[in-house]
Residue, then its C-alpha position, 0 to 999 in steps of 0.5 A: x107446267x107438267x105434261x099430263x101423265x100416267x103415273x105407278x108406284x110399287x113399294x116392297x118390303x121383306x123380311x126373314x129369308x128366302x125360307x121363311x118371312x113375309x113380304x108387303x107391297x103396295x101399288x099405286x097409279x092412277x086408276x088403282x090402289x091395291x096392298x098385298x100380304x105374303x106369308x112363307x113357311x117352308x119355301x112355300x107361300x103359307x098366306x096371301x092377303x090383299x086389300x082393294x083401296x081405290x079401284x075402277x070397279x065396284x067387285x075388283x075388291x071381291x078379287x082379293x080373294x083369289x090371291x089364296x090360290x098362292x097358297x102351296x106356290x115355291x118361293x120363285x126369283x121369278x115374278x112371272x111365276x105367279x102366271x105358271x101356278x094360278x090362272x091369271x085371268x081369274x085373279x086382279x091383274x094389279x093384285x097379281x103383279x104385287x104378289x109376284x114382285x112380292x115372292x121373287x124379292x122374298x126369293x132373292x132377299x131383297x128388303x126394299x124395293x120401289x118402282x116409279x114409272x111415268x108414261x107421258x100422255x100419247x101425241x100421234x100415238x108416241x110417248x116414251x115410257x120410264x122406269x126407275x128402280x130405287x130412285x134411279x133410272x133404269x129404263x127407257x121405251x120409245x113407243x109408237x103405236x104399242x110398239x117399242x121403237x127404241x133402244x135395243x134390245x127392244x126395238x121391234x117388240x109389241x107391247x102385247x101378247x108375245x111380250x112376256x116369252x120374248x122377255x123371257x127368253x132375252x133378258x136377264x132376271x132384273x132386266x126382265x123383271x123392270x119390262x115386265x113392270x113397264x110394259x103393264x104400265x105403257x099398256x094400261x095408260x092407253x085408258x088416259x086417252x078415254x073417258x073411262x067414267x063413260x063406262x057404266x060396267x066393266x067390258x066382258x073380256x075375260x082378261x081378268x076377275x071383273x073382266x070374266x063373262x058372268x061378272x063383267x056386266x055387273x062390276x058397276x064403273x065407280x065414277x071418279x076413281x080416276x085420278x092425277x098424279x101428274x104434278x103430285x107424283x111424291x103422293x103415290x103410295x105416301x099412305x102405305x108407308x108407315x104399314x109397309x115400314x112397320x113390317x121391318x120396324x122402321x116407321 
């Protein structure tokens, strides 16, 4: 029997060069199905384009929108980068995370790119979250209480503000890159542990779109958005595939 997890897949695909091209990525997981479309010319984002399929709350769509503030970026190696050029917390989180892995494998001419990722449910505040990276593992986190506690080097280190800089400043450009996939993961799989359908609207956090004081209250919970992939992982982005291969003409 499987033991009940959070489960993402991030599927990318490119093409062109570190020039000119475009790049498709699709995210799955238990709360949200996002696809983002980048377009480049010059070095630069000339386009970008997302589409909401299944998300926590009803204005999350209206987010897809913001990802035009791309629009001029520089091609980056660097996923973070998207954090530098646009503000955040006015963007999908999800979205945003796409767009950037996005860039940075356009930037480094990487034609196809999957994360798959498995956060265990928490027992006594511990689980042991993983990542693989083109079907093979790469990562591995022993985490109590938002807190990595092993192996090096990221034992020690919270999984909250902080995390990015310290990544930053220890790890190399696909090291970093997987941690700072796997840490959004072990952070959002915390909602495992709650009834999230309970909610009636989003919390006015300010940590994203919905999240932002002025729209927090009327971004409604879309009640059974919520799903388990804990014994069906294979399903995760499967309906994606034929859009993202038709951009290399693989399908």
């Amino acid at each position: 029997m499987h033991r009940p997890s959070f489960h993402r897949v991030i599927e990318i695909r490119t093409v062109g060069n570190s020039d000119s091209g475009t790049a498709r990525v699709a995210l799955e997981d238990d709360y949200h199905h996002f696809r983002v479309q980048l377009t480049f010319a010059a070095g630069k984002v000339s386009s970008a384009e997302g589409t909401a399929l299944r998300t926590p709350y009803d204005l999350c769509g209206n987010a897809t929108a913001q990802l035009a503030k791309l629009r001029g970026m520089p091609l980056s190696p660097d996923d973070s980068a998207v954090t530098v050029f646009t503000n955040q917390r006015m963007q999908c989180s999800h979205m945003l995370d796409e767009a950037g892995l996005g860039i940075a494998a356009a930037a480094r001419n990487i034609r196809r790119r999957r994360y798959a990722i498995e956060v265990p449910r928490h027992i006594d505040g511990e689980t042991e979250a993983s990542l693989d990276r083109d079907g093979l593992p790469v990562m591995r986190w022993r985490i109590r209480d938002s807190v990595i506690e092993a192996p090096q080097p990221f034992t020690g280190q919270a999984i909250g503000r902080g995390f990015s800089r310290w990544a930053a400043e220890h790890l190399d450009q696909d090291e970093r890159e997987a941690a700072l996939v796997l840490r959004r993961c072990a952070m959002i799989s915390l909602g495992r542990l709650h009834d999230l359908d309970a909610q009636t609207h989003a919390r006015p956090s300010g940590n994203c779109y919905v999240q932002q004081a002025d729209r927090a209250l009327q971004a409604i919970r879309v009640i059974g958005s919520t799903r388990d992939f804990s014994a069906r992982q294979q399903q995760l982005c499967a309906t994606d595939r034929d859009w993202l291969d038709e951009l290399a003409g693989d399908s």
